[in-house]
C-alpha positions in Angstrom: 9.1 -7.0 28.9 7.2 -4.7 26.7 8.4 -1.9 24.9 7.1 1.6 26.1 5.7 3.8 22.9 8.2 4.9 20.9 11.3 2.3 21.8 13.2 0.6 19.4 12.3 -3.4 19.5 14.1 -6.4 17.5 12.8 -7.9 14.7 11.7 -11.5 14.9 9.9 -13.8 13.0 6.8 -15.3 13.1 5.2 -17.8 11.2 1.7 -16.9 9.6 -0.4 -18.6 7.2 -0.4 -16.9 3.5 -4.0 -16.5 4.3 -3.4 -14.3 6.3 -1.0 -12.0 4.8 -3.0 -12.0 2.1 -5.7 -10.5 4.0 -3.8 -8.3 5.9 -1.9 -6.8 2.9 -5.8 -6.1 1.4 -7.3 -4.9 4.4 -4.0 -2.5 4.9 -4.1 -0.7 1.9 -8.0 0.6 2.1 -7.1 1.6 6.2 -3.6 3.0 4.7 -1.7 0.8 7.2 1.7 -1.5 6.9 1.3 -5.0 6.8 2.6 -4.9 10.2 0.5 -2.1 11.6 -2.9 -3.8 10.4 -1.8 -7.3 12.1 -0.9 -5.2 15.2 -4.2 -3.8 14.7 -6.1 -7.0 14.5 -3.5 -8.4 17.5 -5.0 -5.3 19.7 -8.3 -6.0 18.9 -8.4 -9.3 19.7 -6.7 -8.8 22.5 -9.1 -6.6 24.4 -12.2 -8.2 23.0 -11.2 -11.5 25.0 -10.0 -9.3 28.3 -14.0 -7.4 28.0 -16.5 -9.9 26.4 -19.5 -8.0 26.9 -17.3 -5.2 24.6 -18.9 -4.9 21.1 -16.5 -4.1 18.1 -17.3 -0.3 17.9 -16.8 0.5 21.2 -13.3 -1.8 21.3 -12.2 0.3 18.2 -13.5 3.7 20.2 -11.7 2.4 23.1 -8.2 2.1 20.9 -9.0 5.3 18.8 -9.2 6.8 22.5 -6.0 5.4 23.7 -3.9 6.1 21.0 -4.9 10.1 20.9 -3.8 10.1 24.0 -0.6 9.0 23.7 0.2 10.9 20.7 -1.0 14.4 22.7 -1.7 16.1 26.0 -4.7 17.6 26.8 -5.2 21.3 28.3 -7.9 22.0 30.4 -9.6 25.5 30.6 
């Protein structure tokens, strides 16, 4: 089951190369995100690219920018 938005989840742990977190950790701190949040990031992204092939990058990263302003607000019409 996933979490809805917003729910508390238990920690686990995951195995990743140092490589990695290396990578992450550098990549996090010039997009202001945790170590966490930028391989969530990258999770999301790779994610969607292999459910929409014929997506490029920027429109995958317009596609989450999208999504995650609409969770965080309604809209108003008129």
């Amino acid at each position: 089951m996933v979490p809805m938005k917003g729910q508390m989840t238990m920690p686990i742990k995951v195995k990743i190369s140092d490589e990695l977190v290396a990578e992450a950790k550098r990549y996090g701190q010039v997009y202001h995100r945790s170590l966490p949040k930028q391989i969530e990031y990258w999770s999301r992204i790779g994610k969607t690219a292999e459910e929409n092939p014929d997506l490029t990058y920027a429109m995958i990263q317009k596609i989450l920018l999208a999504k995650e302003e609409t969770d965080l607000e309604e809209y108003t019409f008129g």
